[in-house]
C-alpha positions as CSV (number, residue, x, y, z in Angstrom):
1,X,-65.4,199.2,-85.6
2,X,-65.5,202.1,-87.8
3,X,-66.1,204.6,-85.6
4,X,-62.7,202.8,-83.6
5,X,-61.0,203.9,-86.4
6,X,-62.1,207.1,-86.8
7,X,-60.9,207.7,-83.2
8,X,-57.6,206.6,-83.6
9,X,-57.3,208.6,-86.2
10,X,-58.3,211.6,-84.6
11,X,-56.1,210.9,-81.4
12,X,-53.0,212.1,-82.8
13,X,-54.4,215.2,-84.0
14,X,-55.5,215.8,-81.0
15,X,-52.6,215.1,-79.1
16,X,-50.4,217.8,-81.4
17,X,-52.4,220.3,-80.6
18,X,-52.7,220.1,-77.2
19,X,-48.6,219.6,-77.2
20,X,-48.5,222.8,-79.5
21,X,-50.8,224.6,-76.7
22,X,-49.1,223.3,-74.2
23,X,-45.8,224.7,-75.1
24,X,-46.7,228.0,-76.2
25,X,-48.2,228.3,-72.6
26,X,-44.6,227.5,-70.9
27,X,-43.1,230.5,-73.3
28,X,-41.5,227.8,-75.4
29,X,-41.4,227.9,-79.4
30,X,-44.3,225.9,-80.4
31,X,-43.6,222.8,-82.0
32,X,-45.8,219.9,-83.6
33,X,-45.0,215.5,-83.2
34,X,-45.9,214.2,-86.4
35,X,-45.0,210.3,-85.8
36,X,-42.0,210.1,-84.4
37,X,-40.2,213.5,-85.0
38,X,-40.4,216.8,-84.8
39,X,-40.8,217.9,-88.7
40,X,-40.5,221.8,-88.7
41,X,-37.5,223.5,-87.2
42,X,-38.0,225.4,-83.8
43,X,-35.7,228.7,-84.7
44,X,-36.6,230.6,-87.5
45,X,-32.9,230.3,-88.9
46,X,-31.0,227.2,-89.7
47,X,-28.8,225.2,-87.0
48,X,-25.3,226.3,-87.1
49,X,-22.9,222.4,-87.1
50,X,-19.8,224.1,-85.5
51,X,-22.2,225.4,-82.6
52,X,-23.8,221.9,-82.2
53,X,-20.4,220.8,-82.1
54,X,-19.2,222.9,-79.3
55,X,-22.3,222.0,-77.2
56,X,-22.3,218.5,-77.5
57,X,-18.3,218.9,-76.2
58,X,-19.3,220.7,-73.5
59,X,-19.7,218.9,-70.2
60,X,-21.1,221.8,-68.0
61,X,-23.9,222.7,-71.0
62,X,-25.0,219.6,-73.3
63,X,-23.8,217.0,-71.2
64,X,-23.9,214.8,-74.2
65,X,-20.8,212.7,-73.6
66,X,-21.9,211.8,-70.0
67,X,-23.4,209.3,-71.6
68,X,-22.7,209.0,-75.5
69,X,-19.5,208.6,-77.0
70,X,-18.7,210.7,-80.3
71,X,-16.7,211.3,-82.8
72,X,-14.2,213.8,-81.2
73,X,-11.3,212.7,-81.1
74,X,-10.3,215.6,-78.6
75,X,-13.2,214.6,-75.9
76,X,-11.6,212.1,-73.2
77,X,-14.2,210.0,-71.3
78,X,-17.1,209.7,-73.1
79,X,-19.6,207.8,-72.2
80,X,-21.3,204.2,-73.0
81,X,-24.6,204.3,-71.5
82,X,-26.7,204.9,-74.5
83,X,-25.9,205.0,-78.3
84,X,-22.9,206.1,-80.0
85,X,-23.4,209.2,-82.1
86,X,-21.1,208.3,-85.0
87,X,-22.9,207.6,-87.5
88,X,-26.4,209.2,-86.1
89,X,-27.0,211.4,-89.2
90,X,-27.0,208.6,-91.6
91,X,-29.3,206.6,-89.0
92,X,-32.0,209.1,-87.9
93,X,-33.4,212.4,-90.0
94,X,-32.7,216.0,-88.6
95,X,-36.0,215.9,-87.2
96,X,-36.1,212.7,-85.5
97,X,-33.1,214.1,-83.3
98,X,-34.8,216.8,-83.2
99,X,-37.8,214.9,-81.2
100,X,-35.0,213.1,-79.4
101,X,-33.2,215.9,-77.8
102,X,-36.9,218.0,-77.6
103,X,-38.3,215.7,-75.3
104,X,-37.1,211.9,-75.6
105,X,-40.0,211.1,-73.1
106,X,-42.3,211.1,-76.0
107,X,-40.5,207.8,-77.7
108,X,-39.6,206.6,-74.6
109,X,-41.4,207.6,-71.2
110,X,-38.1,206.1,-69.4
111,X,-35.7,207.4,-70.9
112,X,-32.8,208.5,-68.7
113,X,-32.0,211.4,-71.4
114,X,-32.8,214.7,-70.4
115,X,-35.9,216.7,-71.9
116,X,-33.5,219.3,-73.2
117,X,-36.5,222.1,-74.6
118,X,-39.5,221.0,-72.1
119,X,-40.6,221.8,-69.2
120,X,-43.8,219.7,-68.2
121,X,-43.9,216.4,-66.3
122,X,-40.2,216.5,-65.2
123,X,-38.9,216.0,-61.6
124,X,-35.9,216.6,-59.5
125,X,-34.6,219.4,-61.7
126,X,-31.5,221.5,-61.0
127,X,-32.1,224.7,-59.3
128,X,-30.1,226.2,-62.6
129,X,-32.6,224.7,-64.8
130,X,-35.8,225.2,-62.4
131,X,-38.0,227.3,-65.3
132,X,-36.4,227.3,-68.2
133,X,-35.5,224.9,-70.8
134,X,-31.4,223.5,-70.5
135,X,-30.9,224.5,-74.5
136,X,-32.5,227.3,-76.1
137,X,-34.2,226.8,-79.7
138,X,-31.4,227.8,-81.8
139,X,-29.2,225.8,-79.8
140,X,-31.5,222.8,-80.4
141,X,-31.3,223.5,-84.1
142,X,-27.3,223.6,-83.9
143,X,-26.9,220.6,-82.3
144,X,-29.4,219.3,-85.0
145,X,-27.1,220.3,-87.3
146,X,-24.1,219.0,-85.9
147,X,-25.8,215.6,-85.3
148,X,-26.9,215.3,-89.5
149,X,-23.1,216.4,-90.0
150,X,-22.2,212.6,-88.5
151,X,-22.6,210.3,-91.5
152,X,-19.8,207.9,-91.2
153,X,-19.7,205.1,-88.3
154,X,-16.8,205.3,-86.4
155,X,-13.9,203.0,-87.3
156,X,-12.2,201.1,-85.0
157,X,-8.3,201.0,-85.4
């Protein structure tokens, strides 16, 4: 029994480092799951909200509001097939989205959101995205950003 425990400790620990291995072999920032979130930012510089913004806006880069619908006003068509970002700061901490946007697979091995800064275990991938991760780090962090900016739930009129 105790040495069950002791494993189960240890598993975790484990796991991190062989994520953090994992990515630094694929020429991605390394980065560490602690639970369910990514805890330390993967640029060296704070997220940038108005860059987030822009981003998540754009349908040919984030593709966010295929699916989401958000607080901008502006945006047309947005989406209803998964949870509605208003509100999402005040709901999850800058580094659970972070986790989320990183690889969502890790909370949720069906999830139909894409891995937006990994490159292991996917299939059927765009030939534009064949390689290389659909955001950069930085632009994880600024869509980070913009995502803790969203406090309030959206009101309905």
């Amino acid at each position: 029994m105790r040495r069950t425990r002791r494993a189960a400790r240890l598993v975790p620990a484990v796991l991190a480092l062989c994520l953090t291995a994992a990515r630094a072999e694929e020429g991605l920032v390394p980065y560490t799951i602690v639970g369910d979130a990514i805890p330390e930012p993967l640029a060296g510089t704070p997220g940038d909200p108005a860059r987030g913004r822009a981003i998540v806006a754009d349908r040919s880069r984030g593709l966010c509001l295929l699916c989401h619908a958000a607080p901008l006003p502006e945006e047309r068509f947005q989406g209803n097939l998964a949870p509605d970002l208003a509100g999402i700061g005040a709901r999850r901490s800058p580094a659970q989205l972070r986790l989320r946007l990183v690889d969502g697979r890790a909370l949720n091995p069906d999830t139909i959101m894409p891995s937006y800064y990994s490159l292991s275990g996917l299939v059927r991938v765009g030939r534009a995205w064949q390689g290389r991760p659909i955001l950069s780090a930085p632009e994880i962090e600024d869509v980070v950003a913009f995502l803790a900016t969203l406090r309030e739930p959206e009101r309905t009129p």
